[in-house]
C-alpha positions in Angstrom: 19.3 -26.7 -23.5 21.3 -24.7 -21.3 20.0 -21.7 -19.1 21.4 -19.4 -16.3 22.4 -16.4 -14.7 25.9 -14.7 -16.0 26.5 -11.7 -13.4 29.2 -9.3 -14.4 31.0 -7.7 -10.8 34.1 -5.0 -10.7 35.7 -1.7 -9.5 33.8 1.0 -10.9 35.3 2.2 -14.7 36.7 -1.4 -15.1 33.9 -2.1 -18.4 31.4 -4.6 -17.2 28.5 -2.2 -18.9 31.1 -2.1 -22.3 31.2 -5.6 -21.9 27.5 -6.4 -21.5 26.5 -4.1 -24.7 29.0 -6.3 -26.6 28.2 -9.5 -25.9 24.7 -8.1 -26.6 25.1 -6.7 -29.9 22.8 -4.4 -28.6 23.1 -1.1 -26.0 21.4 -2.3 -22.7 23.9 -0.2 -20.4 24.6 3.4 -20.7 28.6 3.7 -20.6 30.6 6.5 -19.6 34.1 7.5 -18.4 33.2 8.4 -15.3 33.1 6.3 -12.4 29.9 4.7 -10.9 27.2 5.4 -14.3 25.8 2.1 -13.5 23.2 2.5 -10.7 20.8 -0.5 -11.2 20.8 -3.5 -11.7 20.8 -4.2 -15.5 19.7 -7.9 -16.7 19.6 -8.4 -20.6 18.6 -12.1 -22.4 21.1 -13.6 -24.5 18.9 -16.2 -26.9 20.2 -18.9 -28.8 16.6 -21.2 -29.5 17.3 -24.9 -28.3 20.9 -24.2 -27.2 21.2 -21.3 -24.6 19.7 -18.9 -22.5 22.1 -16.3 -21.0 21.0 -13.8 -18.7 23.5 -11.2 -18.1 23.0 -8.9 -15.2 25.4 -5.7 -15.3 25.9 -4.4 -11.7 26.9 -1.1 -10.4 30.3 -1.1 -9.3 31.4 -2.7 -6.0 32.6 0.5 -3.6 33.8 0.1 -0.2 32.2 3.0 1.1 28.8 4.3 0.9 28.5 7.9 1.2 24.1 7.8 0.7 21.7 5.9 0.5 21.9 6.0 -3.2 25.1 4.2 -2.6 23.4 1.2 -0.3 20.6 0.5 -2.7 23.0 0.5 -5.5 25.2 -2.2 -3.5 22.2 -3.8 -2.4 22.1 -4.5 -6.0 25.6 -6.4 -6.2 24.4 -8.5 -3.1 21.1 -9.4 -5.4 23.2 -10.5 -7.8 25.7 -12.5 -6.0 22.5 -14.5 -4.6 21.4 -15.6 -8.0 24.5 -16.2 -9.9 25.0 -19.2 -11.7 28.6 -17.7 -12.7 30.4 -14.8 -12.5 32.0 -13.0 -14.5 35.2 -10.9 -12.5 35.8 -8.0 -15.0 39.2 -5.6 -13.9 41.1 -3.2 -16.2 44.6 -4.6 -16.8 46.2 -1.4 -15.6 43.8 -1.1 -12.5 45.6 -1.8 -8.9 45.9 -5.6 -8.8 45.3 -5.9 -5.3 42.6 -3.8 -4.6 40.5 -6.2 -7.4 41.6 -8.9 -5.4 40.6 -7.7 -2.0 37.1 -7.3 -3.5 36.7 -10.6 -5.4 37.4 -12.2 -2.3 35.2 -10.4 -0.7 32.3 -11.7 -2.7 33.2 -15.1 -1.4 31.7 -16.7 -4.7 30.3 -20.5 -4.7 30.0 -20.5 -8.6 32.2 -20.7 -11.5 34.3 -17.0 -11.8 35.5 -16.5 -15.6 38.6 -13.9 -15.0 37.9 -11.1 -17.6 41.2 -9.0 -18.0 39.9 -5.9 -19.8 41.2 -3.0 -21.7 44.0 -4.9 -23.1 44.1 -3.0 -26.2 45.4 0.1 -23.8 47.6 -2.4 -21.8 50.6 -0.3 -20.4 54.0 -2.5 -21.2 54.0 -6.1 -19.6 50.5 -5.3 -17.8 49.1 -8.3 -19.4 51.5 -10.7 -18.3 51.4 -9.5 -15.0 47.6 -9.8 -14.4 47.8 -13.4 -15.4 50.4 -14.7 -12.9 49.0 -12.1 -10.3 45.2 -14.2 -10.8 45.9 -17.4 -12.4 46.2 -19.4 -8.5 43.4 -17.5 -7.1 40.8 -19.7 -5.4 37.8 -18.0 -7.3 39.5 -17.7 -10.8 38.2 -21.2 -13.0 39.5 -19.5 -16.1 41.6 -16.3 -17.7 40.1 -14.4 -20.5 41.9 -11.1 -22.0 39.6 -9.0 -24.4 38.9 -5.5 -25.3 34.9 -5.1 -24.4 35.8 -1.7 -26.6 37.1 -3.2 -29.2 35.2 -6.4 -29.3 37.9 -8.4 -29.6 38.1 -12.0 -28.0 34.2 -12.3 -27.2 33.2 -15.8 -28.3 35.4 -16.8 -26.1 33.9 -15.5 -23.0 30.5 -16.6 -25.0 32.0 -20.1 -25.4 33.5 -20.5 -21.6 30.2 -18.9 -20.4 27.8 -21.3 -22.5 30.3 -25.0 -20.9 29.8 -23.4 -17.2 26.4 -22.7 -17.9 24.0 -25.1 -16.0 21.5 -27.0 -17.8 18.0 -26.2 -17.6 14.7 -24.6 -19.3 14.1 -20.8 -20.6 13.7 -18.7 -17.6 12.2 -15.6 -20.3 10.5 -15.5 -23.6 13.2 -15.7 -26.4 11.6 -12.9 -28.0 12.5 -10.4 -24.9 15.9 -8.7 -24.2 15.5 -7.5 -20.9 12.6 -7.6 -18.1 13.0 -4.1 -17.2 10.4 -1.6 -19.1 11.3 0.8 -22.0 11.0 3.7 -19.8 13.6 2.6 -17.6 16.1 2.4 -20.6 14.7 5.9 -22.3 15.2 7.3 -18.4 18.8 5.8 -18.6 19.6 7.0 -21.9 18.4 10.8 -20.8 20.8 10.6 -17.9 23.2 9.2 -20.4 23.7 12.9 -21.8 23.8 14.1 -18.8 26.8 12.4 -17.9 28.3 13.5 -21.4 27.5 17.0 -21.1 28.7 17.8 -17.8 31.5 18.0 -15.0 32.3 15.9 -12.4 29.8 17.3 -9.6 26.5 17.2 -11.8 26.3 13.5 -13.1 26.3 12.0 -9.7 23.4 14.4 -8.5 21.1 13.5 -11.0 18.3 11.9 -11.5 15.9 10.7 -14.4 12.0 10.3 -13.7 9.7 9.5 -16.5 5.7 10.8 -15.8 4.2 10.9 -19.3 5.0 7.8 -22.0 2.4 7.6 -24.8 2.6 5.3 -27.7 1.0 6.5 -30.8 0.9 5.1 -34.1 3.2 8.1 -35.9 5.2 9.2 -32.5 5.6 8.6 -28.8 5.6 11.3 -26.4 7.6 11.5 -23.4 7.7 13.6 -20.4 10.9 13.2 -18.1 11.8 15.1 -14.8 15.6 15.8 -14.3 16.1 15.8 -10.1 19.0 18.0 -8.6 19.6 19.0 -5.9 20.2 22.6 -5.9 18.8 25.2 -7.5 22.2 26.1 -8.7 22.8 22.6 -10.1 19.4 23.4 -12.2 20.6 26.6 -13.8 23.5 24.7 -14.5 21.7 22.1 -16.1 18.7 24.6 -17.9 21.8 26.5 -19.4 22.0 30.1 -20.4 18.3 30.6 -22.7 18.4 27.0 -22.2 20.9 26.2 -24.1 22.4 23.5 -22.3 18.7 21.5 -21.8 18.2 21.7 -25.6 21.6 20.2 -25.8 20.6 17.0 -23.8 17.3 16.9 -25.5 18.2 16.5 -29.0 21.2 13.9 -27.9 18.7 12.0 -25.8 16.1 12.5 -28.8 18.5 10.2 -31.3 19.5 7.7 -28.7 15.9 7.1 -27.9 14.3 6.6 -31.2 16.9 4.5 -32.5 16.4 2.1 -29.4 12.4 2.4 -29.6 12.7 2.3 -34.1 9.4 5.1 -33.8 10.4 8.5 -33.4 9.5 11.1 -30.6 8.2 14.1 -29.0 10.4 14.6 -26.0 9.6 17.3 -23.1 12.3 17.5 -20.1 11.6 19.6 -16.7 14.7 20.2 -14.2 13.2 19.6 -11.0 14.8 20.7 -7.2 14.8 18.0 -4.9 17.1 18.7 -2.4 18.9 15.5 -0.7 17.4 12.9 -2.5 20.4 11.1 -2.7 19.4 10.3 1.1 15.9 10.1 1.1 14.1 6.9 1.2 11.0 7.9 -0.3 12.3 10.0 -3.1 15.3 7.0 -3.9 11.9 4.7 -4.1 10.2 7.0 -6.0 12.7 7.6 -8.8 13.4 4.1 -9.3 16.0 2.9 -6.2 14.5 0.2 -4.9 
């Protein structure tokens, strides 16, 4: 029996949450196009009784710079995972700047096994491939080269089969029956924010958050209360919409997203909710989740 940690590390936008939904066959990780979706520290159990126990751990995207707090807790997160690893997985986007994913895989200064995983190669611009591979293949952290599509889901079992020879032997570190040991509201809170990042502009996303205060299982429906935290009471019209439009919108997105993940369906209620600064607030970062 093998069991360990798998933790996936990258630039922002390079697919480690893509990636982890695929090699889950199941959506753990919200995904968008925008930069920096990830904020938490996402781990998901991949099961295979008597053979393997993988536990992947999607991490927010490694930035140089923090701006807020937000942006400390959320690297704090990488560091948590670099502690743990048993290997890593080094995910870049085969058209991303080269050298900039190099500066920050050094950075890490890994002591495990890296697997190289050279993304997006179904969008490869002409010779991009080739070039990623000689750029990485002498690298001191790089044990092994892997191309794949995480979109496409091409080329998986063999990150599954290089992943499972690393992977150290040992005992079940979860129940086989679980997928994750974060609670369903934190993935319903996720998948609300989800829509947000779907629904509007740049500025908005990033100055959002998701709180859930009411969840209550019943046998025919589950109701759910969720705060959406801005900053600005501006941001809130924004997000209420004209006759509140634009909240309906997110609602009934959020509303199929969430009852296919929890298989019962739903009585959802959102609030928008000012709380300026948050982003750089200790207690409201704690609060909401940021810990």
């Amino acid at each position: 029996m093998k069991a360990g940690f798998v933790n996936i590390f990258g630039k922002p936008n390079a697919g480690k949450s893509t990636l982890l939904n695929a090699l889950m066959g199941e959506k753990m990780a919200i995904v968008s196009h925008k930069v920096q979706t990830t904020r938490h520290r996402i781990k998901a159990f991949l099961n295979k009784p008597n053979e393997y126990q993988i536990i992947f751990s999607d991490t927010p995207g490694i930035i140089e710079t923090t701006k807020y707090k937000l942006h400390e807790k959320m690297m704090s997160a990488v560091k948590g995972a670099l502690e743990d690893a048993d290997i890593a997985l080094l995910i870049i986007d085969v058209n991303d700047n080269l050298d900039e994913c190099d500066a920050i895989f050094q950075s890490l200064k890994l002591s495990v096994p890296a697997l190289l995983i050279l993304n997006k190669i179904d969008v490869a611009a002409n010779g991009k491939i080739a070039l990623a591979e000689e750029f990485f293949k002498n690298k001191s952290y790089c044990k092994k080269i892997i191309k794949i599509s995480a979109l496409q889901k091409s080329h998986l079992q063999k990150v599954l089969a290089a992943i499972v020879e690393e992977l150290p032997e040992g005992v079940p570190f979860y129940n086989d029956e679980d997928l994750s040991d974060l609670p369903t509201k934190f993935f319903v809170a996720e998948i609300i924010r989800e829509k947000i990042f779907e629904l509007f502009g740049e500025e908005i996303p990033y100055q959002t958050a998701v709180m859930i205060n009411e969840y209550k299982e019943r046998e025919d429906i589950t109701k759910i209360q969720a705060d959406i935290i801005v900053n600005r009471d501006t941001q809130k019209s924004i997000i209420i919409g004209e006759k509140g439009h634009m909240i309906k919108k997110i609602g009934m997105a959020a509303r199929v997203d969430i009852e296919a993940f929890i298989q019962q369906k739903i009585f959802l209620e959102l609030f928008v909710k000012v709380k300026p600064k948050w982003r750089d607030n200790d207690l409201k970062l704690k609060e909401f989740g940021y810990n």
